[in-house]
Each structure stands twice: as structure tokens, then as C-alpha cells.
N, CA, C and O of each residue as an XYZ file, in Angstrom:
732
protein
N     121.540    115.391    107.796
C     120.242    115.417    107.145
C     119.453    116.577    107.729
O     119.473    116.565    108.960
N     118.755    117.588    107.181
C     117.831    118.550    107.261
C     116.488    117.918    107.135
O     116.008    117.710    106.021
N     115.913    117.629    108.147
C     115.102    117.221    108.603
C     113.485    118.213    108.575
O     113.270    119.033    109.467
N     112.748    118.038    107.744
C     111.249    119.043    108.165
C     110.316    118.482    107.773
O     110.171    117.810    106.752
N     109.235    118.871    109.030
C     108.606    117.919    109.184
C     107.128    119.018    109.695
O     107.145    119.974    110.471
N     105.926    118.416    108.902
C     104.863    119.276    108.836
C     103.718    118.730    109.035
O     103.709    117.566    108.635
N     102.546    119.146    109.575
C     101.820    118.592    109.353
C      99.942    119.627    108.996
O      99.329    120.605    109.424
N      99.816    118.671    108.099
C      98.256    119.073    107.504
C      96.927    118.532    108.109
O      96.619    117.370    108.373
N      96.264    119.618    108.250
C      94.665    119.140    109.158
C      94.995    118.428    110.433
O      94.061    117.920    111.052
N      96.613    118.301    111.051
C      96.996    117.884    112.415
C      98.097    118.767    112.862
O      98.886    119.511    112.280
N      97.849    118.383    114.288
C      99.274    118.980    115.019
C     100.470    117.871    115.301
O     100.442    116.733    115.769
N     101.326    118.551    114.901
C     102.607    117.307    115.026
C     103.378    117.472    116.637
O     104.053    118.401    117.081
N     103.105    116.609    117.055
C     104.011    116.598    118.674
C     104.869    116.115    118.577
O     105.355    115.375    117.721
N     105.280    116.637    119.823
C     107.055    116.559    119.794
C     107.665    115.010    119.952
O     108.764    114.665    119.519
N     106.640    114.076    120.723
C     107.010    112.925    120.826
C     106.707    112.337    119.274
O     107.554    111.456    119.125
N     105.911    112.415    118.083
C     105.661    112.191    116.860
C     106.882    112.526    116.189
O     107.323    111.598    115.510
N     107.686    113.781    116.180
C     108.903    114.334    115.628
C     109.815    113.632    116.098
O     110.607    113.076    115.338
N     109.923    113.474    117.777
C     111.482    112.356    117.587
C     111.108    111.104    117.079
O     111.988    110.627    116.362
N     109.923    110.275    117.223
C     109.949    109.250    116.710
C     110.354    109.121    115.111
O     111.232    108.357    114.709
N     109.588    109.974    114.285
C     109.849    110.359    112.508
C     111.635    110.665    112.334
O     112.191    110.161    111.358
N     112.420    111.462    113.278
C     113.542    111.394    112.994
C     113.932    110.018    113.315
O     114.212    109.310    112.348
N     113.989    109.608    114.247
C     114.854    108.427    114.734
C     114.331    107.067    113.460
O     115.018    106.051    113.352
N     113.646    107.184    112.998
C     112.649    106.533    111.510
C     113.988    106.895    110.176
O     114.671    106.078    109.557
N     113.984    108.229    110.098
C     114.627    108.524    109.323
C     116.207    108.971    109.374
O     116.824    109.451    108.423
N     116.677    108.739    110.550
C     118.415    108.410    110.869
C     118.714    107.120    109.994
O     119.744    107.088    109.321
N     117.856    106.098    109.998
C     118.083    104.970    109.623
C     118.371    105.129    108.076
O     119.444    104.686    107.666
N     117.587    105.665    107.275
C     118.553    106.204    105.966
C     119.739    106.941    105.747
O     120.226    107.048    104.621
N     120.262    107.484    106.816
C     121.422    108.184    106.337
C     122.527    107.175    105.824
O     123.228    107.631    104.920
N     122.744    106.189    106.139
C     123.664    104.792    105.817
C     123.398    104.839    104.368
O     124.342    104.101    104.085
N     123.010    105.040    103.517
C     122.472    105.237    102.270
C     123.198    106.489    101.875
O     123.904    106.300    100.884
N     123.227    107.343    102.206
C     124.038    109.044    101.429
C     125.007    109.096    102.582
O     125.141    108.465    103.630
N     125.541    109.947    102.073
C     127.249    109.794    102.864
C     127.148    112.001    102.763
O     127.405    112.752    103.704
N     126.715    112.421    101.363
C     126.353    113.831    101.306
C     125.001    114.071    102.349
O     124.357    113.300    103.061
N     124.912    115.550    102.062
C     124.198    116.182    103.109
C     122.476    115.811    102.217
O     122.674    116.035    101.022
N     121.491    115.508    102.361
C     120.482    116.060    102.092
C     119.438    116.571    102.670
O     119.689    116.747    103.862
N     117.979    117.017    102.285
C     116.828    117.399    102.902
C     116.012    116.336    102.674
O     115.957    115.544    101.733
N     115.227    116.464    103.935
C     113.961    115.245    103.636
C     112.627    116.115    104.634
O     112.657    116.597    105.766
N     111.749    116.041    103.800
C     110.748    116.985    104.269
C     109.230    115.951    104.127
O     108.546    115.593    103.168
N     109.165    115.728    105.589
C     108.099    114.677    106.083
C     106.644    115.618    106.110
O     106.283    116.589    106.776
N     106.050    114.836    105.078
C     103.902    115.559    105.725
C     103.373    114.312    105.694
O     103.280    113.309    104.986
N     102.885    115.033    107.338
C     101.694    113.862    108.056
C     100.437    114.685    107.485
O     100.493    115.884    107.212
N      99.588    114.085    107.378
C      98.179    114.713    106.995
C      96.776    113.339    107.616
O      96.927    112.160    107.936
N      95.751    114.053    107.571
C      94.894    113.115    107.756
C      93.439    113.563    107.106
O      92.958    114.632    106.732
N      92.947    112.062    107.172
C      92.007    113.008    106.630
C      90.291    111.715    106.517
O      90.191    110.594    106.018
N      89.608    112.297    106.988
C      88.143    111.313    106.998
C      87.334    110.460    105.731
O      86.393    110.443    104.938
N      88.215    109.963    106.114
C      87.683    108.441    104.593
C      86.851    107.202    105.117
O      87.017    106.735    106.244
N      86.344    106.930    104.606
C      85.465    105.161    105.073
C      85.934    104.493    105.289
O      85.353    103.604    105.912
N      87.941    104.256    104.854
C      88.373    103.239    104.437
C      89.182    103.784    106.180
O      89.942    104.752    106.194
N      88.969    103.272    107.036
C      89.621    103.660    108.449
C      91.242    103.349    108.154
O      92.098    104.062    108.675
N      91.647    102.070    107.153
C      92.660    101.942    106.960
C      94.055    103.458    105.680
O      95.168    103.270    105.189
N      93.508    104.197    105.677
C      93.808    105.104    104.685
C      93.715    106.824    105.326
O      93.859    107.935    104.818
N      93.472    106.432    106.366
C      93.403    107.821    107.265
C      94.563    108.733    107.076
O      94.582    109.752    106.386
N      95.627    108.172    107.857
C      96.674    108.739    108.279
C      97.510    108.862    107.014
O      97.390    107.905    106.249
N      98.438    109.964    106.578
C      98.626    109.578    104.781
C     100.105    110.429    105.751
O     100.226    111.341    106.570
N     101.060    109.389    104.982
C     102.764    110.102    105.280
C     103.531    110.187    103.997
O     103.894    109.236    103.305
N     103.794    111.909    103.704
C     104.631    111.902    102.428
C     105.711    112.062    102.710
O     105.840    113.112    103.339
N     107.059    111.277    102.494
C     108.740    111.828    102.149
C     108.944    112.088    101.023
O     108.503    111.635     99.967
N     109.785    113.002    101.320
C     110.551    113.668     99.882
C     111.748    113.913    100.563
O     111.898    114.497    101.636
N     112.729    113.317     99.701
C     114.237    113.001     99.588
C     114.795    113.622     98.565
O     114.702    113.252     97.395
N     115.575    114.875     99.080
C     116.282    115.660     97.815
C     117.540    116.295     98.064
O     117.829    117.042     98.999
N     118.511    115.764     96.769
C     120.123    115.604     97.068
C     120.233    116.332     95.690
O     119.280    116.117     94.942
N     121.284    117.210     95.178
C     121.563    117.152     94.339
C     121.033    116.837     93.033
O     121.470    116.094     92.154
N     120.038    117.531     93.091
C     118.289    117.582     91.612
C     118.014    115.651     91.747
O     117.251    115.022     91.014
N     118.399    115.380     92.254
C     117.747    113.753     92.519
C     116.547    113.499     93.929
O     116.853    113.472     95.121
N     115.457    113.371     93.465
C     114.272    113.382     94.346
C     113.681    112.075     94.189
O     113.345    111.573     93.116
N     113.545    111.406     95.676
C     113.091    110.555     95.937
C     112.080    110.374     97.011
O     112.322    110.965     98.064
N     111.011    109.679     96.942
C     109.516    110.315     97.017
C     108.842    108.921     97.893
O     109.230    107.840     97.449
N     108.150    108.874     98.747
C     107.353    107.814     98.469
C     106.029    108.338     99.948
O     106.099    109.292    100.723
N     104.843    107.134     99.819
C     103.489    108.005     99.913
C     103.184    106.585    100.821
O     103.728    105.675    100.195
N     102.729    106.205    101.674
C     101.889    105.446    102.469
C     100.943    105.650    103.512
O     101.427    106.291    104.445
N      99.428    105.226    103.703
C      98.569    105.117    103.992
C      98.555    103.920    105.256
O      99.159    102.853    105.149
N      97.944    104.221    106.170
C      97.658    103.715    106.987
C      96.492    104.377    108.445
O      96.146    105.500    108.812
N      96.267    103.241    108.817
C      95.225    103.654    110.287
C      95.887    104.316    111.080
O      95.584    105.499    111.239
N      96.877    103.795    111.734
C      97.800    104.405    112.588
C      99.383    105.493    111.887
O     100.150    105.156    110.985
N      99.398    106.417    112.474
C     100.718    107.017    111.814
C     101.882    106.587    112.532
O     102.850    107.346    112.572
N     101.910    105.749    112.962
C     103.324    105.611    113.083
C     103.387    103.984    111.898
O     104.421    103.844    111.245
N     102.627    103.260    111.794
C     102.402    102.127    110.906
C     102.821    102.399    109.984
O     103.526    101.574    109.402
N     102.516    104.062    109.248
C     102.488    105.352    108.234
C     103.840    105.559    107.793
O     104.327    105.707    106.672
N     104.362    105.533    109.034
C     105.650    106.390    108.721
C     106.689    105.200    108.763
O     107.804    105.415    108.286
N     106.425    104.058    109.257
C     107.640    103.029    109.274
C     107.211    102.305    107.805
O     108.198    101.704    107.380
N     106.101    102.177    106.932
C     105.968    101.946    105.406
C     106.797    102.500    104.638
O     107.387    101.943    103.712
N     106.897    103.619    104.966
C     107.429    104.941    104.049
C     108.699    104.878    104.355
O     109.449    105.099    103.404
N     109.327    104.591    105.624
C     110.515    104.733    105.652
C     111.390    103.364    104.970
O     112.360    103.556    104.238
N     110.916    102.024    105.310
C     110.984    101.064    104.525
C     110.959    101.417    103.217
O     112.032    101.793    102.746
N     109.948    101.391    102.464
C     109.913    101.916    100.949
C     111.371    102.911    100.416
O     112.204    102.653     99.547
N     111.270    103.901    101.178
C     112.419    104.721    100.956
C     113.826    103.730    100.947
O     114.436    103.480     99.908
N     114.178    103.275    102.143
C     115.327    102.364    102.301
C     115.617    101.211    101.212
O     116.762    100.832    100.963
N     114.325    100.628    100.509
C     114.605    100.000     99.529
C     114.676    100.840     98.191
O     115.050    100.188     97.216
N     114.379    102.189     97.971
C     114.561    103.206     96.701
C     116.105    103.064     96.609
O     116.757    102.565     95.691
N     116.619    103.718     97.983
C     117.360    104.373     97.882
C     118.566    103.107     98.145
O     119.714    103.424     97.833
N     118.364    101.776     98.672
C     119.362    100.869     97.967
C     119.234    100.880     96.468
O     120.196    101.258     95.799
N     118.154    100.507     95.911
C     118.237    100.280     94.153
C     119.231    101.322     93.584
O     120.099    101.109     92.739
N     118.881    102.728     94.334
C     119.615    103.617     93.217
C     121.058    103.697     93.666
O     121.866    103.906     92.761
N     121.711    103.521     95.353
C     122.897    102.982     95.666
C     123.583    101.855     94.389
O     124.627    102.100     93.784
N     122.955    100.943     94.229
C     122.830     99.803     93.360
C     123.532    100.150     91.677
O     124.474     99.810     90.961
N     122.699    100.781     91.679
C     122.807    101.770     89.968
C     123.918    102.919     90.406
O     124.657    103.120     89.442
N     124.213    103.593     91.342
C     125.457    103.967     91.045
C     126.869    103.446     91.022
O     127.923    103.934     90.612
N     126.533    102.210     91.639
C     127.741    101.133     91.986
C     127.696    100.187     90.421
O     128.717     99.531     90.216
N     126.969    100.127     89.718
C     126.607     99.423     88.503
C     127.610    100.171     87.511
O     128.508     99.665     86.838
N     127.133    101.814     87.617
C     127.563    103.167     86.636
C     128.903    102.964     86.757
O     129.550    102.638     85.762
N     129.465    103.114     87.904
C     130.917    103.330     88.416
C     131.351    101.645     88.062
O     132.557    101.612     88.307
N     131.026    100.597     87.716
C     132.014     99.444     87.409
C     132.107     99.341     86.557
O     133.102     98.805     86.070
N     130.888     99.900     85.705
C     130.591     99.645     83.758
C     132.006    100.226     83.649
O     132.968     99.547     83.292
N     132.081    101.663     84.014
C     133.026    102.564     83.360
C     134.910    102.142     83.741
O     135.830    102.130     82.924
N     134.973    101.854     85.173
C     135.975    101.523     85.507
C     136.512     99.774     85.492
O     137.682     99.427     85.326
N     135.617     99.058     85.657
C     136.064     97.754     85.819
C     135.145     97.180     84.324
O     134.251     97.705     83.661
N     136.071     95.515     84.187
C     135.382     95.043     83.257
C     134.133     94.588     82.856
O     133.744     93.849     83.761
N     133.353     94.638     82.027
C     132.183     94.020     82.009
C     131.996     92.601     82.573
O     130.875     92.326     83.001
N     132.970     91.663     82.625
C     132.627     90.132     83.472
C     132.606     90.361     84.909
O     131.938     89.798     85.776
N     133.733     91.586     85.021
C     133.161     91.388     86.844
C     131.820     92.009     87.014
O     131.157     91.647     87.986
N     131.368     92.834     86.255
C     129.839     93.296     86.849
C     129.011     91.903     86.620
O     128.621     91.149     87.511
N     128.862     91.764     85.402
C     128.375     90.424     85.533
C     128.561     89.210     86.753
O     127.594     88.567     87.159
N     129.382     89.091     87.053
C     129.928     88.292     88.345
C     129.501     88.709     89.319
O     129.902     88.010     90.249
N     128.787     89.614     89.697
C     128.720     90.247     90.734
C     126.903     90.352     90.829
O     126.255     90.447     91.871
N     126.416     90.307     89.577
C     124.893     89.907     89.392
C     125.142     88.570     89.067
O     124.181     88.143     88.428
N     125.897     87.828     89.204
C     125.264     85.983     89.306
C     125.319     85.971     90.681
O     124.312     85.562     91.259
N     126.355     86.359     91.406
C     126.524     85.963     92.538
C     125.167     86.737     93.634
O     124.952     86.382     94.793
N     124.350     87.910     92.836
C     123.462     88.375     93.998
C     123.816     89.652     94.458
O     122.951     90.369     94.961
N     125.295     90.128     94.319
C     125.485     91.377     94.908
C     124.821     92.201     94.485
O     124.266     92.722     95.452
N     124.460     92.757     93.420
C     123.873     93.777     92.891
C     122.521     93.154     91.976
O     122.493     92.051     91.429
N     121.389     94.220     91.980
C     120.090     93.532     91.124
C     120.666     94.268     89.464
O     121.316     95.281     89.207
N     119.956     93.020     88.456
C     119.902     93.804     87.101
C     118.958     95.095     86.680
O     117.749     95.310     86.770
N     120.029     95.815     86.202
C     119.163     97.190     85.930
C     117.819     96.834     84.923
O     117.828     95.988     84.028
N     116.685     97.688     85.300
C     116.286     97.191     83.994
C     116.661     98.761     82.913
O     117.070     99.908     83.092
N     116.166     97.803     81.665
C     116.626     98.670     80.775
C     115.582     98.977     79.327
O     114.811     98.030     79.172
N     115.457     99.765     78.567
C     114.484    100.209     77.899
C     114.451     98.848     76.557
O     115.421     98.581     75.848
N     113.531     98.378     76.509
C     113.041     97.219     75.401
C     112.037     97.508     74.193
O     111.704     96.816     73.231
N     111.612     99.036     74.684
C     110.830     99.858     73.351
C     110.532    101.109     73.102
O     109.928    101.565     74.072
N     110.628    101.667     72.501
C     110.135    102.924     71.811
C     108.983    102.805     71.194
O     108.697    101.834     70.494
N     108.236    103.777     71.405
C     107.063    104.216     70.693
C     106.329    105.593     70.101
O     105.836    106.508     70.761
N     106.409    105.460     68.684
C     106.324    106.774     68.677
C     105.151    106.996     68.182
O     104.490    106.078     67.697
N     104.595    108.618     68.245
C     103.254    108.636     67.574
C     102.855    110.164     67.410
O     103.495    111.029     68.008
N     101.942    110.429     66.709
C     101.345    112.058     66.629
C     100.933    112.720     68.105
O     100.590    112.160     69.146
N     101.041    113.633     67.897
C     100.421    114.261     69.131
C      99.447    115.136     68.774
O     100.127    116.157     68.864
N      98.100    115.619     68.352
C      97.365    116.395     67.915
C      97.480    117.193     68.961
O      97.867    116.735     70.036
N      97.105    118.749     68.782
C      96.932    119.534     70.267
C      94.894    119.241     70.542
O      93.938    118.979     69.813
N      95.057    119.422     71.595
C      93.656    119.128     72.430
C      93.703    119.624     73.935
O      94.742    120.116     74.376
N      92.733    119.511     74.605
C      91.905    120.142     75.816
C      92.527    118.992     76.641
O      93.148    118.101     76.062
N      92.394    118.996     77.794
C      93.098    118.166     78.859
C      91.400    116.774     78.785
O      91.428    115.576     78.504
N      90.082    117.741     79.200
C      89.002    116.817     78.447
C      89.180    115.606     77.572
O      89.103    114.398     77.797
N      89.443    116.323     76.500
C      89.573    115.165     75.237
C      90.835    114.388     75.511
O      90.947    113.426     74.751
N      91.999    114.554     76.540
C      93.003    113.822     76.690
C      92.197    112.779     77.750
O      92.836    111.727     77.731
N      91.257    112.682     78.498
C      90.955    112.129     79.602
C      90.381    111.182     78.319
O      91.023    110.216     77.907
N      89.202    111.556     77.800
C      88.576    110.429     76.860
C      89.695    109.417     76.251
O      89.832    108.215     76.477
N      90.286    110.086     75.594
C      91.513    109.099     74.672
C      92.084    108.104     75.650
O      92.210    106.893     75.468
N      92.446    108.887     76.839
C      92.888    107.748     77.784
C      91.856    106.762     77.923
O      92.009    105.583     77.606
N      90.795    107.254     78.403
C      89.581    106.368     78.764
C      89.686    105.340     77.774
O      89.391    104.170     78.018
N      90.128    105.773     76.581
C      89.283    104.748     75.447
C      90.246    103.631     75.424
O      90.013    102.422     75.424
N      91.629    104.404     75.399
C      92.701    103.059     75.454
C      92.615    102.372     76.467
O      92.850    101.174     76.304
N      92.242    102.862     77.927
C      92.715    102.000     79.157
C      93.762    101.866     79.699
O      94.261    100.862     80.206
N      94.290    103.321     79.571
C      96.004    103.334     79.894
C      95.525    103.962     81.329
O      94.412    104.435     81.563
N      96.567    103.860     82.182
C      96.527    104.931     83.809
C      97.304    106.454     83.306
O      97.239    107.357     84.140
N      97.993    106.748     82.045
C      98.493    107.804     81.253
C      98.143    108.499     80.088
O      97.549    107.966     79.151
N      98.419    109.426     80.109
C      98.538    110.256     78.342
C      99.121    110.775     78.289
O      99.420    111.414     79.297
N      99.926    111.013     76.880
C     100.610    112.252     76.597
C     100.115    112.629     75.210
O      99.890    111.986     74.184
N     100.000    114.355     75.678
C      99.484    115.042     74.550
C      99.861    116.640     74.820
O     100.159    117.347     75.783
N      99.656    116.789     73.297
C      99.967    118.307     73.403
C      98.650    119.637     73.832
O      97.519    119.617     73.346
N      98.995    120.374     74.518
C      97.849    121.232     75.214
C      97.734    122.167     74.312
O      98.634    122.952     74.009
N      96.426    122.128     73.752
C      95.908    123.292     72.991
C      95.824    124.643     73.309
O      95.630    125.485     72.432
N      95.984    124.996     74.766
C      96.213    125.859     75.270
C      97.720    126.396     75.276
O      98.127    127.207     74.445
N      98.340    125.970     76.088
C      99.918    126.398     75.872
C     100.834    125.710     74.727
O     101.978    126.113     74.515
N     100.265    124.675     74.027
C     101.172    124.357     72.796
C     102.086    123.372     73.780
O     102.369    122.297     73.251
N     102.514    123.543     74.924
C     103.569    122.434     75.427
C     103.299    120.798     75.232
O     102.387    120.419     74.499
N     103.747    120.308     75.603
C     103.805    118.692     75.752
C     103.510    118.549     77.444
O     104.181    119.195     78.249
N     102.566    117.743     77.808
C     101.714    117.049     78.947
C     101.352    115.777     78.937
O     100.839    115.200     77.978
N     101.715    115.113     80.442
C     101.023    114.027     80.515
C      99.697    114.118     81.672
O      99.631    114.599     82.803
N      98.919    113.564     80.985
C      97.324    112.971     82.163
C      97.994    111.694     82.369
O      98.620    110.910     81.656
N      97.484    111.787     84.147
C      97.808    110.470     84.846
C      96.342    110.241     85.613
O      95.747    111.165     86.168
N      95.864    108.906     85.558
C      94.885    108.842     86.781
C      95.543    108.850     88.438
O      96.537    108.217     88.794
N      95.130    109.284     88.859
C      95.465    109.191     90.327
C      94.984    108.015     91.121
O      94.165    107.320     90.519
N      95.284    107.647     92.275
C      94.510    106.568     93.268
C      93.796    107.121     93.709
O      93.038    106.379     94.334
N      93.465    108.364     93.798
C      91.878    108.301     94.465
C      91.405    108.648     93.494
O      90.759    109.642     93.826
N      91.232    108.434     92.051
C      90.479    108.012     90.755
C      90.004    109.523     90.458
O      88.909    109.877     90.022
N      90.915    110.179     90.745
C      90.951    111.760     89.666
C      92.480    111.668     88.891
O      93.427    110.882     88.874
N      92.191    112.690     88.401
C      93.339    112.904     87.158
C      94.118    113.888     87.781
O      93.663    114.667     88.619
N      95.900    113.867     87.186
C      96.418    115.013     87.350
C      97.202    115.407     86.112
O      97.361    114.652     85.152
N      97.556    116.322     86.176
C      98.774    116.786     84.724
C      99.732    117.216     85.117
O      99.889    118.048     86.011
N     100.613    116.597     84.372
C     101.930    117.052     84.651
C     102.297    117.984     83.398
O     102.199    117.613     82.228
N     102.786    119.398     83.864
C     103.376    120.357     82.935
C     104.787    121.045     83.304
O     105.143    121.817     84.195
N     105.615    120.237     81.908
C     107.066    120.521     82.159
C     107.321    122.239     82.518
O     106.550    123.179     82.327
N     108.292    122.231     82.929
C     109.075    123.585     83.268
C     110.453    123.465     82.952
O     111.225    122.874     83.706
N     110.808    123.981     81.895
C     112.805    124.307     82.018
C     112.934    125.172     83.160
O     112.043    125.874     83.640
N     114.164    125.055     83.566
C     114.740    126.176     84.476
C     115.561    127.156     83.695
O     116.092    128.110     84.265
């Protein structure tokens, strides 16, 4: 594992770095390939004393990125959330490749057999489609529309670049957009 590890509005010490690796050895039992995982500590002065310390991982193998974000008073509280969280991602998707690989090779009753008995969780799986216009509009008028439905999303087309975008509310109750990129 390629290990990096950064930190924002703090200094990261060396006793903070072995602790975050020895945190994150514990996932390698999970990938058997090489990946990167690139740890930011950050902090930052909020009211909420519990939300100080903010720890991001990012887990990236082979265009598969796995992500997760926890908050806490203390950073090491920070970083053992996150590493938990991660350890349960990255069983589910262990899970789903062991699912992929029986569909194709073994029969459908033993997978089944294997979710009565508990070994593996049921995937979930898509139960709807929805389709609809996309008018082009201002990222503005995408915030209203959201507003009006009460969704935490939108998707719409940007009057500006013509692409396809989604508005998301954020947790700290701003918006962001996501704008695709092909490679």
C-alpha cells in the first residue's frame, strides 16, 4: 500500500503518521493488489467542538475509488471512524466481487445458499427508472427546482456548457456540482 498522508491548517507528526498507518495496515486483508490511499487530516474552528478534526481517505485501485469522511473532537477518534467505515466498504464490495465471480461460474442455488446461510449480503439492485426533460438552465435555477422538490439532488443540463450536471446539497448546507469529464 502507498501510503500519503497530508495535512491541512495542521502539522502532521510523526507519532500521528505511524499511528494512521498502523490504522490502515488493517485494510490491506481486503486487496491482495497494490493500491494508494491518500489520508487528509484537516481542522478547522466550528461551534460544534465535536466536528473539529475532519479525516478524509481515498482508496484507489484500478479506476475503483473508495472514499469515506469522518468528523470528530479528537483525531485519532477521526481516523479509527474512517478506517472502520472503509473496512466495512471495502468488505461489501469484496462481497460483490465474490457474488460476480459465482453468478458467472457456479450455479445460481449455490449463491443463493450462501445468502440464506449469511455468507454473503444481498446485492441491492435497481427497482426504477425515471425519466424526464432536462431544460438547459443556470446552476441558480437548478438550486430552486431542487428547493422546490425537496430532493438533497438535481440533475440538469448547464446552460452554459450544454453538458449534463448534478447539484447536490452538501452537509455543511452549501451546494456542489458535479461536472462529468471523459478521458
Amino acid at each position: 500500500m502507498q501510503l500519503i498522508i497530508t495535512g491541512k491548517n495542521m502539522n502532521v507528526s510523526t507519532r500521528t503518521e505511524e499511528f494512521i498507518t498502523r490504522k490502515m495496515n488493517r485494510l490491506e486483508r481486503h486487496l491482495h493488489e497494490p493500491f494508494e490511499a491518500r489520508v487528509e487530516l484537516s481542522q478547522q474552528n466550528t461551534r460544534n467542538v465535536n466536528e473539529r478534526q475532519i479525516v478524509q481517505v481515498t482508496l484507489s485501485r484500478n479506476g475503483t475509488i473508495i472514499r469515506a469522511e469522518e468528523r470528530a473532537a479528537d483525531l485519532k477518534v477521526a481516523v479509527e471512524s474512517a478506517v472502520d467505515k472503509l473496512d466495512r466498504q471495502l468488505q461489501r464490495y469484496k462481497n460483490k466481487q465474490v457474488r460476480k465471480r459465482r453468478a458467472d461460474g457456479e450455479t445460481i442455488q449455490s449463491v443463493k445458499d450462501d445468502l440464506a446461510q449469511g455468507e454473503i449480503e444481498p446485492e441491492p439492485r435497481i427497482v426504477r427508472t425515471k425519466r424526464f426533460r432536462a431544460a438547459p438552465m443556470s446552476a441558480e435555477e437548478a438550486i430552486d427546482q431542487m428547493e422546490l422538490l425537496g430532493h438533497s439532488f438535481y440533475l440538469f443540463m448547464n446552460q452554459e456548457s450544454g453538458d449534463v450536471n448534478v447539484l447536490y446539497r452538501r452537509t455543511d448546507g452549501n451546494y456542489g456540482v458535479l461536472e462529468p469529464q471523459v478521458n
